[in-house]
Structures are given as structure tokens and as C-alpha cells.
C-alpha positions, 0 to 999 in steps of 0.5 A: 815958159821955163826960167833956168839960172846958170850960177857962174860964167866961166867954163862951165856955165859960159858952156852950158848957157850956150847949149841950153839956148841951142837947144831951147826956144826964146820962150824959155829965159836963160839967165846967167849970174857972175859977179864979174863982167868979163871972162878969160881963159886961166892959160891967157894968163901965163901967154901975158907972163911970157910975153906971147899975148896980152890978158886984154886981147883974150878978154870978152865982156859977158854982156856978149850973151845977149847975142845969144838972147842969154840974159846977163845979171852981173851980181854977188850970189848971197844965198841958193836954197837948192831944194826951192830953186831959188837963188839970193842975189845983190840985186835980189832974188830968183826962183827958177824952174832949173840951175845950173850950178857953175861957180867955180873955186877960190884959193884957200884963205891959209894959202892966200895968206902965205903969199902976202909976203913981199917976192910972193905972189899968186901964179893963178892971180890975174892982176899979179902978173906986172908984179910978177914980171917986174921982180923976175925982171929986177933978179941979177941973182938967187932963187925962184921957187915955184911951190904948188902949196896944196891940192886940189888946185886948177890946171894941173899943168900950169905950175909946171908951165909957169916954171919953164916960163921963170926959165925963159925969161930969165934967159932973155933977160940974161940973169938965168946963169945966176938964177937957180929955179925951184919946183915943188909939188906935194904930190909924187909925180908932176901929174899925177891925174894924167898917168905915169907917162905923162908926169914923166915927160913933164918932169924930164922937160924942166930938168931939160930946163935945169929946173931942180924938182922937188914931189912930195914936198908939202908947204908948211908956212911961209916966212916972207921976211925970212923968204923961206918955205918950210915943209911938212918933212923938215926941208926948206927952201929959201927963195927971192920970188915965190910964186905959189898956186893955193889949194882950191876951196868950194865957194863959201855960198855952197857951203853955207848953202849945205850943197857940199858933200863929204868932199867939201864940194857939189858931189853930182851924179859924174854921168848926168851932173845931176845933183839930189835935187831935182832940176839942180845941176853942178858942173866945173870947179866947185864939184868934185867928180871921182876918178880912179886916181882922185877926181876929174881935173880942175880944167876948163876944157872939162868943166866945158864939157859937163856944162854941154851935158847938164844943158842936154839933161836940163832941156829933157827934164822941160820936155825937150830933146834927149839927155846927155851923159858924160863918159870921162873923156878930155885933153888938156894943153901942156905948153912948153917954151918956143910956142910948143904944146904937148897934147894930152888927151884919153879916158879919165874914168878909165882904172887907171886913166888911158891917157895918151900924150903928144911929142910938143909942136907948133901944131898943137899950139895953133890948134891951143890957139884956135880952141880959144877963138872957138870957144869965145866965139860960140859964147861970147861973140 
């Protein structure tokens, strides 16, 4: 009998988890480690700012794994010896004939600290959205600055969604008249890893929406009681509510676990998600897979997909079943207001990326929609 440890329950592990007991029979223990006990897809987030759906309703306990026969172990990871398999926790120590590294990335601790401000908050923040929502709702005038503070960061789309978000519900509630909404980003186009087209069609949609755009405006520091942002090229930008989104850091049991490359992360083999150790595999956020325009997105549906392909090579390497290898294809959402999705979707390995977008429509929001009833469904039923 094999043990496999999936480190993390977001996308990847949730993913890799359930393709791993798919394919291996209950003689072999499929353990899952999270130090939360819930999961959430990040876009959940922005439907609860807009009023589209609360968080709660997206919401799935990961003690739904059992269902699958997939043990859950909520707890801190303290330490992984990848050479050894064996992982560190708050409630003890594992050893394991395979991992799967999936533990995702936390905001930069410099970033994190420029929005402990008073009118700051973090976009991605979870908990910050009644806080977010009360000071929008609060504003009779002045300005909101939404601020990509450094890179890389999760969801490349998602600042950009969160801006027309500003500009919907200040028009609900009457103040956007009176409101001047700001967008910086430190980067030249608004997306950059999805092609010239796309980041195109992103920043015509906010100048549809008034939204001023500012690229290659790179954060510098925070005033917040002057509630100012100072950048890199002597500009500044006043503002009454900041929502910034902090650069991505790997988590620090990684580094101190000497797993991380040159990058700062896991730099795994981008085909087979195989790392230098043998039966050790690292997929999502706290890797970093090279692209002809920088790296594979910070995105669930990606991180989803790779998680499927380090279980095939898992499964093989105990002697089940063929490996897996993953060609850089993926899509991601791009929501704008009225319930609209624009689909972007292509080669990501390709030099350069061939990606292709979609007009928005209602359609591509069902199917944003159904891809996350799937998905939670298949994993956490």
C-alpha cells in the first residue's frame, strides 16, 4: 500500500487529489493537508463585491474529500524534507512514498503592509469585502485607485475586473459622477501573458467605463495618512479607497525547505510537473513554469490542469496506469459588468502565446458558472 500526500486544497491539490483516487485503488491512502477547512474559488470573490453572489454560497467544506475516500488532515505544514518525503505538521509527521506539492502563494509582506492603512484594503482579501463594500458605499466624492502593486500576482484578470466593479456600484449607488476611478498597473499592457489583443480589449473596456489606466506605474510606498501612492517614475496618485493586489510570494516552509529555484519558487519539470526529487511533484501557484512572455499564469484553471497531470505521473510512477504531460494549454474568464464573460482561451507555451479572445456574453457567464458547480462537485461533493 502507497501513501501520497497532497500538500494544499486549493486548485491544484483539490484536482490532483481527485484524479489521483480516480485512478488508484483504496489500498493506496490519498491524504490531503490544508490548514484551512473550507475552499473557494478567488472569482467567488469579486461575485460577493458586486452583489452577483454571496462567498458563503461557493463555499465547500474539504471535509467533502472523504466522499471520495480522500483523508483530510487540516493542519499547518512546518517543515517538508523532499528528498526523504516526509512532511512536518501541527499535528505531527508524515512520510510518504509520493507528494504533491500544491500550497499556493501568500501576498508579499511589504505589499501587505502598505494597505494597513485606513481606505486600503486588499482586493484578493476575502474577509475585506464588507470593508471594501462599506467605503465605496460611504464615497459622495473623490477617488478610487485600484493599484496592481508588483508582480507576479494571482488571476491576471481580476484587478482589472475588480475596476469595472468600483464603476458599477458606484453608478448604483449614484456617487460615480462624483468619482474618478484609477487603475495602475507596473506592467506595459493590461495582460500581458494573454497576447496584444487581449490586453487591448481589457483596456478599451475600462476607458468604455471612464476608468483612467495607468501601465508601467510601479508602487513605491503607500502614505496612508496622506492617502497617497508614490511610484517608481516620481508620479502620485491620491486616492480615498485603495484597493491594491500584492505581488505573490512562495510560502515560507518552501523556502526554508530549500525547495525553491533561482525564481523564488518550485521550478518543476512544466511538462510532467516533476521536480529533482524523485516522486516529488509541484503544481499551482508556488511554482513557477516558464513561458515565452514570463511564466504560466497564476490561475486556478491551470494550476487544475497540472494537479490532473502530476496524479497521472504519480499513479505511473507506483506502477499504475500511463503518465501525463501537460502542453500549456488553458482559458481563463475575463468578466465584465451586466453578467458578461469574455473567454480567453490558447497555447500558453506557444512563442509567442496563441491566444484567442471572445466577444463577452451572457453565454460565456453560464458556462464561468457551470465550470464552478463542476469543479466543486467533482471535488468536494
Amino acid at each position: 500500500m502507497a501513501k501520497i500526500l497532497v500538500l494544499g486544497g486549493g486548485f491544484g491539490g483539490l484536482a490532483a487529489a481527485t484524479a489521483l483516487r480516480q485512478r488508484l485503488d483504496d489500498q493506496h491512502r490519498i491524504v490531503v493537508i490544508d490548514q484551512r477547512d473550507h475552499f473557494y474559488m478567488g472569482f467567488a470573490k469579486l461575485w460577493d463585491l458586486a452583489g452577483t453572489r454571496p462567498l458563503s454560497a461557493g463555499t465547500r467544506s474539504l471535509q467533502n474529500l472523504e466522499s471520495h475516500r480522500i483523508e483530510f488532515l487540516q493542519a499547518r505544514i512546518t517543515g517538508i524534507d523532499a528528498a526523504e518525503r516526509r512532511v512536518d505538521t501541527t499535528n505531527g509527521a508524515l512520510d510518504a512514498d509520493a507528494v504533491v506539492i500544491a500550497l499556493g502563494a501568500g501576498p508579499a509582506p511589504r505589499h501587505a503592509a502598505m494597505l494597513a492603512g485606513p481606505g486600503a484594503h486588499d482586493l484578493y482579501d476575502g474577509t475585506a469585502i464588507p470593508a471594501i463594500r462599506a467605503d465605496l458605499e460611504a464615497l459622495r466624492g473623490g477617488r478610487v485607485v485600484v493599484s496592481v502593486l508588483g508582480g507576479p500576482y494571482k488571476c491576471p484578470p481580476a484587478p482589472f475586473e475588480g475596476a469595472l466593479i468600483v464603476d458599477q456600484l458606484l453608478r448604483r449607488h449614484g456617487t460615480r459622477d462624483d468619482v474618478e476611478v484609477v487603475m495602475t498597473t507596473p506592467m506595459a499592457t493590461t495582460l500581458p501573458v494573454a497576447g496584444v489583443d487581449a490586453s487591448t480589449y481589457v483596456a478599451e473596456r475600462l476607458s468604455d467605463h471612464g476608468i483612467t489606466l495607468l501601465t508601467e506605474h510601479v508602487v513605491d510606498r503607500v502614505d496612508g495618512d496622506a492617502r497617497t501612492v508614490s511610484f517608481g517614475n516620481g508620479a502620485t496618485e491620491s486616492y480615498d479607497v485603495l484597493l491594491g493586489v500584492p505581488a505573490n510570494v512562495a510560502p515560507a516552509v518552501v523556502h526554508d525547505g530549500e525547495l525553491v529555484g533561482g525564481s523564488g519558487w518550485i521550478e518543476p519539470d512544466r511538462h510532467t510537473m516533476r521536480t529533482t526529487w524523485d516522486r516529488v511533484y509541484a503544481v499551482g501557484d508556488c511554482v513557477h513554469i516558464p513561458t515565452a512572455t514570463g511564466a504560466l499564469p497564476m490561475a486556478g484553471v491551470f494550476a487544475a490542469a497540472c494537479g490532473e497531470v502530476a496524479a497521472a505521473n504519480v499513479a505511473a510512477d507506483l506502477g499504475v496506469g500511463d503518465g501525463a504531460s501537460y502542453d500549456g494549454h488553458g482559458y481563463c474568464f475575463l468578466e465584465l459588468p451586466d453578467e458578461k464573460v469574455a473567454f480567453v482561451e490558447g497555447d500558453f507555451y506557444a512563442d509567442p502565446p496563441e491566444v484567442s479572445l471572445t466577444e463577452a456574453d451572457e453565454e460565456q457567464f453560464r458556462r464561468k458558472q457551470a465550470y464552478e458547480l463542476q469543479s466543486l462537485d467533482a471535488w468536494l461533493p
